[in-house]
Structures are given as C-alpha cells and as structure tokens.
C-alpha positions in Angstrom: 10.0 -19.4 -12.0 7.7 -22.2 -11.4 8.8 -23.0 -7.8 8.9 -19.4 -6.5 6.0 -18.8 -7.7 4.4 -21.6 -6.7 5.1 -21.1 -3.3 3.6 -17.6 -2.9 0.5 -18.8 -4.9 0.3 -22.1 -2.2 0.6 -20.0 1.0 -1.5 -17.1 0.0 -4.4 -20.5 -0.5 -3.4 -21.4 2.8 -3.7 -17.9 4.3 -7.1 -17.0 2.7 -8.5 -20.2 3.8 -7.9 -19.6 7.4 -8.5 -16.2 7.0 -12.3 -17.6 6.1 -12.4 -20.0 8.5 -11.5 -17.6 11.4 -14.4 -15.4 9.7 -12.2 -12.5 8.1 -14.3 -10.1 5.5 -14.5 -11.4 2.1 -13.9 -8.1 0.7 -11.1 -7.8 3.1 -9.3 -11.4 2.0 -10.4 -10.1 -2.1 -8.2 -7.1 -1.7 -5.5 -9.0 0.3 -5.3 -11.4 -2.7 -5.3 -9.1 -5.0 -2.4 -7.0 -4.1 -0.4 -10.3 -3.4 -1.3 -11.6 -6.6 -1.3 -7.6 -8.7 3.1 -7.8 -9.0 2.8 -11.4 -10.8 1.5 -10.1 -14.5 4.9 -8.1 -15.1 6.0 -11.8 -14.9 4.3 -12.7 -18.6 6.0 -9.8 -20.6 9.2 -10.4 -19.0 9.2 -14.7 -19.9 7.7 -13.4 -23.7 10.7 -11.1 -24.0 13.2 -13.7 -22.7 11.5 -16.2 -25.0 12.4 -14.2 -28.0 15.8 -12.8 -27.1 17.6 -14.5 -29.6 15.8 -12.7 -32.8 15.6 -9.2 -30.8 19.0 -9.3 -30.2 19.8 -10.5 -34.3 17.7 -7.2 -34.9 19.4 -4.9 -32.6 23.2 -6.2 -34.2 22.0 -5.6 -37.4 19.8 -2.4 -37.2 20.6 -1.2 -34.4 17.9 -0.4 -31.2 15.5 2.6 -32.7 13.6 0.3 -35.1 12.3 -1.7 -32.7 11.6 0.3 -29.9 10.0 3.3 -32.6 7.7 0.6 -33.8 6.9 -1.1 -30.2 5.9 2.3 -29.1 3.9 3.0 -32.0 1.9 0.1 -31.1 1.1 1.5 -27.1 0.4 4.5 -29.0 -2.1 3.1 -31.8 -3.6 1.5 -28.2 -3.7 4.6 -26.1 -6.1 5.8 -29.2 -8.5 3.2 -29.1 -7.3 0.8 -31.9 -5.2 -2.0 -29.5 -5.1 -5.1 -28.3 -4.3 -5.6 -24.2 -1.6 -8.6 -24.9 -0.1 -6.8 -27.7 0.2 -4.0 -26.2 1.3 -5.4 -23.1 4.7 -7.2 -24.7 5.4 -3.6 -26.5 5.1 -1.4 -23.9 7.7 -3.5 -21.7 9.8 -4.3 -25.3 10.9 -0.6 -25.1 13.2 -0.9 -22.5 14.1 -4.6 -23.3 15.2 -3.6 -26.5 17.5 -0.9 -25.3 18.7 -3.2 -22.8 19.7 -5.7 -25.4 21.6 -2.5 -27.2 23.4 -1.8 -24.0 24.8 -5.1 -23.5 26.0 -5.4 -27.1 27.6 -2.6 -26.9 25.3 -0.6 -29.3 24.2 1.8 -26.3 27.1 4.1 -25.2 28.1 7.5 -24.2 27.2 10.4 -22.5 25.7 11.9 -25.1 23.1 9.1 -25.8 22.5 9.0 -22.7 21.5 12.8 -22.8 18.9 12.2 -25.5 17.6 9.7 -24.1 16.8 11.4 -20.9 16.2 14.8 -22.3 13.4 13.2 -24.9 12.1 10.4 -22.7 11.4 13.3 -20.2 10.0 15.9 -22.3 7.7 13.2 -24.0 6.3 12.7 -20.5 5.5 16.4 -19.7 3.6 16.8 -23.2 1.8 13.6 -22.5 1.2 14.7 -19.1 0.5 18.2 -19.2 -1.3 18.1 -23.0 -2.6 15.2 -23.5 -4.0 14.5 -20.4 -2.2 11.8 -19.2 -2.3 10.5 -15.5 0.4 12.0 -13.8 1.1 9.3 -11.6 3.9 6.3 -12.9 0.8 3.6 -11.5 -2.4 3.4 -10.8 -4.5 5.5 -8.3 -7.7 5.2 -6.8 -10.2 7.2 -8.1 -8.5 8.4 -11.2 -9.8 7.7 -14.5 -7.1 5.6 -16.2 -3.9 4.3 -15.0 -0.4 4.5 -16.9 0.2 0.7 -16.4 -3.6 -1.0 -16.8 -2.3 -1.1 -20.1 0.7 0.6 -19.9 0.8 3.5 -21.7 2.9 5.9 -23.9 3.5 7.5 -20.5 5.0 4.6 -19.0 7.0 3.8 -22.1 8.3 7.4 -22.3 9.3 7.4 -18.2 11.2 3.9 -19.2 13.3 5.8 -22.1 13.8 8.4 -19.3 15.3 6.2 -17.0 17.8 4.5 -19.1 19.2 7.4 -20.5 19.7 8.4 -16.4 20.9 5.1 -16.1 23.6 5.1 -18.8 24.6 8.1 -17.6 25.1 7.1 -14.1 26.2 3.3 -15.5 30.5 4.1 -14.6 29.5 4.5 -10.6 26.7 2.0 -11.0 29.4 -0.4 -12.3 31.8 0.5 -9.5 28.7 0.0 -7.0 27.7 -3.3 -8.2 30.9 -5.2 -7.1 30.2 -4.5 -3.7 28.7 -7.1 -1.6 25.9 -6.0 -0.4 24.4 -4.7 -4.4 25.5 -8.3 -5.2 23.4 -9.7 -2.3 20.4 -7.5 -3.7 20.8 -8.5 -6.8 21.0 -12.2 -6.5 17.5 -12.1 -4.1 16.4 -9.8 -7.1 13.0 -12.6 -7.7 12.0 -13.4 -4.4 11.8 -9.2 -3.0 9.7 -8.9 -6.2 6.9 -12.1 -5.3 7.1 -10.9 -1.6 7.5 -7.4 -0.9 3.9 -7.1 -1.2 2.8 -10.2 0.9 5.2 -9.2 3.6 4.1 -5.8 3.5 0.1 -7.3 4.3 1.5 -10.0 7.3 3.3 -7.1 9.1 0.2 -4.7 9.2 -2.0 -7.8 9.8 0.1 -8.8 12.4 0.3 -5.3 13.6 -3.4 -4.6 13.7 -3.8 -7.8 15.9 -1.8 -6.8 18.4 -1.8 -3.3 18.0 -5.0 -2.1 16.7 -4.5 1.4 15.6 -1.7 1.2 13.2 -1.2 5.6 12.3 0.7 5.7 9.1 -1.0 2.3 7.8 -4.4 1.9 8.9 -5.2 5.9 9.3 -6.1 8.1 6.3 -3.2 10.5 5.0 -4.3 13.8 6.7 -1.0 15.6 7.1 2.7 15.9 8.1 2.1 13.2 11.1 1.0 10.5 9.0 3.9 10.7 6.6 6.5 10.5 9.1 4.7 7.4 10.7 4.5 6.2 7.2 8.5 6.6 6.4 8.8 4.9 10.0 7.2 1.5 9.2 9.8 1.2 6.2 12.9 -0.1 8.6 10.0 -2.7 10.1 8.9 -3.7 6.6 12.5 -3.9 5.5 13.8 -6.1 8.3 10.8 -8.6 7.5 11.2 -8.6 4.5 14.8 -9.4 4.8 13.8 -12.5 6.8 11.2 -13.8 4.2 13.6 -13.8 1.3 16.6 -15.3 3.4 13.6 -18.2 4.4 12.6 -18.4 0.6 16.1 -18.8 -0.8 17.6 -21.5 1.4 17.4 -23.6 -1.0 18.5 -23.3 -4.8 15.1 -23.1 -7.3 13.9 -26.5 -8.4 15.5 -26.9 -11.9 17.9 -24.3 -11.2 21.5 -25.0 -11.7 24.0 -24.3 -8.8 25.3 -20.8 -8.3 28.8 -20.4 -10.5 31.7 -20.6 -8.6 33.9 -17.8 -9.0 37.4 -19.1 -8.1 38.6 -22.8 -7.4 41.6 -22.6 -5.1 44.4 -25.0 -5.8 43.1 -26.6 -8.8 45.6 -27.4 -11.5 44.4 -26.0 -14.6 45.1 -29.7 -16.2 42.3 -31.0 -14.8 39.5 -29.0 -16.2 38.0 -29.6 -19.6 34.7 -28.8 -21.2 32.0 -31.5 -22.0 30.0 -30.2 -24.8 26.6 -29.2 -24.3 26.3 -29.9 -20.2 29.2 -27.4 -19.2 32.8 -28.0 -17.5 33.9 -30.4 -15.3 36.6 -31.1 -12.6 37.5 -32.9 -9.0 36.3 -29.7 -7.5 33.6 -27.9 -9.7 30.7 -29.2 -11.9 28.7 -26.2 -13.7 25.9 -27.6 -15.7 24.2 -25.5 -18.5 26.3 -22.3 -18.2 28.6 -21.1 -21.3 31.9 -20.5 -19.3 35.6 -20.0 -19.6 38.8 -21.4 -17.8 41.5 -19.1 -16.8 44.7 -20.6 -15.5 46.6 -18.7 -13.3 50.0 -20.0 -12.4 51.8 -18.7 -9.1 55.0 -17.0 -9.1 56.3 -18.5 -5.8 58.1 -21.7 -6.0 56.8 -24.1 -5.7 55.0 -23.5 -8.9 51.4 -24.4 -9.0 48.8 -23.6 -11.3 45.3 -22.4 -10.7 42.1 -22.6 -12.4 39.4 -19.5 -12.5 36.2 -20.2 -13.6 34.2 -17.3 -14.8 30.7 -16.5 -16.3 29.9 -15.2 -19.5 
C-alpha cells in the first residue's frame, strides 16, 4: 500500500502548500487535511489483521469463530469501561468481523440460520447499548456529541459489524450471482484507491465549486430543511463522476511491487507448455504469474482439429 498511499499523502503536501501560499485559512487547510488524512487509520488494523492471518485462521479451523471474536469483544468492552488500551482495542474491535470473515471463507460460516443469529443478536445488542446504555446512536462520529462509536470503536460498532454479516450471509447466494457481473468486478478491483480518495475528491469538487460558484446550497449551507437534502442527494452523481475519473487516473498503472493482474484464460495455449516453478509461480510462451498459488486446467476442444487449451485460475 506504500505507493497509493504515498501518492495521496504527496499531493495533499502539494495542495496545502499552495493553498498557504495563495493565503487560504489555516484552520480551513487543518480541517481539509484532516478529513483527507481521517480514512487512512482503518489502514493499520486492517495490515495488523492481514499480518496475522495465518494463526487466526489455525484458530478458527480448530475452534471454530466464537472464541475469538467473544474474547476480541470482551476486550472493546473491558475499554468502553474505562480499563483499555487505544491500540489494543483498536485491533479487537476490527478482529470481530475479520475473524468471522476468516470462518466464512473456510467454510465454518454457513446457513440461513447462522445467519439469522447473527443478525437477530448483533442487532438487538445495538438497541440495548443504544437505548440503555447510552450509547451514541450514530455508526461514526458527530459534532458535538459526547463520544463517538469509532474514536475507539466501541461495543456498538462491533455489535453493528455482527449485524451486518449475518445480513450479509444471508444475502451471500444473490451477492455471489451479483459479483460476476462486470461492473461489481470493476468496483471491486478499484476497491483501494475509492477508499484513499473519496474523501479528497469530495474536498476538490466543492473547492472547485465554491471558486466558481460561490454559494454551493446542499454543501456550503447549513441543513435547515427538505431543500437542502435534495441539493445534498443532487451533488452525489457530480461527486460520483469525479470520482470515477480520479481512480481511473490513479490506477493506470499497476502498484509498485504489485504483481500483474491474473489472467483468466489463455487462448490457444497447449496445456504442454505450462509448468509450475516452485516458489515464483507458473510459467509459459504466453503467461508469467509471479507470487500467486494457481492451478492449470486443460481444456481440450471437441472439434477436429484437436487442440488443447490451458485455463489459468486463482486460488
């Protein structure tokens, strides 16, 4: 993640700088760096948790998903009371749903049923946190309330995530059929860059707006009424489309380090001629796949003249 995010971090220098030069606010450039920067500490729990996947996933085989998650929770909870420690508590509040995600793709995770209870108690555990225990009833942060649900995340937030993936799991046979179509593929694969620049884009358009524009209603008017929220759900198609642009821009080119994207299928290439060096990936006259576990499939036509054909597929 080191290019990616080095490139955000190097234009948003370059755009405070000239912001100061031109004679911009201070306070205004603080909170423009500060939302651009706010999305990137979800980054640290996530390369923790990918760090460790290996034992987590030992764990889960073995014992299944509730041990880990129980005591993961128990630790936002011991830290919701006074008696925690912001890393730790960080990595446990986001191992919740990490750990049931590691159940799902082994296979431990399953069914409607499970999917029920998860749903049914994630849910209920967030209306008696909410409603009696006086937890913030918004998922994030909010000015002027007194604590926020993510600033450390909290039982709340870890509850809502149990919520979710027992709504997901139930929903998981459509989601499945969804996600081979091409545009959920397209989403997915410019999953990193919309997370580092939704919120940059989001500040250049209603910079750039307020430059030419000025008044900005729905952006850069308070939220008095009916009006306002219709401008506001206007701007989403304007933010989208940018958006849209900046990722194409930011994933030209493949990730320093990164390895090429798989290819799926190799037309016309006789199974023969593909074999597997150990340890750097497989090899052919037409495809090269460094660093990827992968399988051959050879396909041989049924029309004269035979010919055989080699599949390559992640797994």
């Amino acid at each position: 993640m080191a290019g990616p995010v080095g490139a955000l971090l190097g234009l948003l220098a370059l755009a405070l700088a000239a912001g100061a030069l031109a004679g911009v606010p201070e306070e205004t450039l603080r909170t423009a760096g500060k939302l651009v920067i706010s999305p990137l500490w979800f980054l640290l729990p996530f390369l923790v948790l990918t760090a460790v996947v290996k034992p987590i996933a030992r764990t889960v085989d073995r014992f299944g998903p509730a041990p880990l998650a129980v005591a993961a929770a128990t630790v936002v909870l011991a830290a919701d009371l006074g008696y925690g420690w912001l890393p730790t508590t960080l990595f446990a509040a986001w191992a919740v749903p990490f750990v049931l995600g590691v159940a799902l793709a082994q296979g431990r995770l399953r069914g409607r049923k499970t999917g029920w209870a998860l749903l049914t108690a994630g849910a209920a555990a967030v209306v008696v946190l909410v409603f009696v225990a006086g937890y913030p009833a918004s998922a994030v942060g909010v000015p002027g309330a007194g604590r926020s649900n993510l600033d450390p995340p909290s039982l709340a937030a870890v509850a809502l995530a149990v919520a979710q993936a027992g709504a997901v799991l139930l929903l998981l046979p459509r989601l499945r059929r969804l996600g081979t179509r091409r545009p959920v593929r397209a989403v997915n694969d410019a999953a990193l860059p919309i997370y580092l620049w939704h919120q940059a884009t989001m500040i250049s358009v209603t910079v750039a707006g307020a430059w030419l524009a000025g008044h900005l209603p729905g952006l850069l008017t308070a939220p008095d009424g009916y009006a306002w929220a219709a401008a506001r759900l206007a701007w989403l198609p304007v933010f989208a489309a940018a958006l849209l642009l900046v990722v194409r821009v930011a994933s030209r080119r493949p990730m320093p380090g990164r390895p090429a994207r798989p290819i799926r299928t190799v037309a016309d290439q006789p199974s023969g001629q593909c074999h597997v060096d150990a340890g750097r990936g497989i090899e052919s006259a037409t495809v090269r796949v460094p660093g990827r576990r992968l399988e051959v499939i050879a396909v041989r036509d049924s029309d004269p003249p035979s010919r055989s054909r080699a599949a390559v597929r992640s797994r």
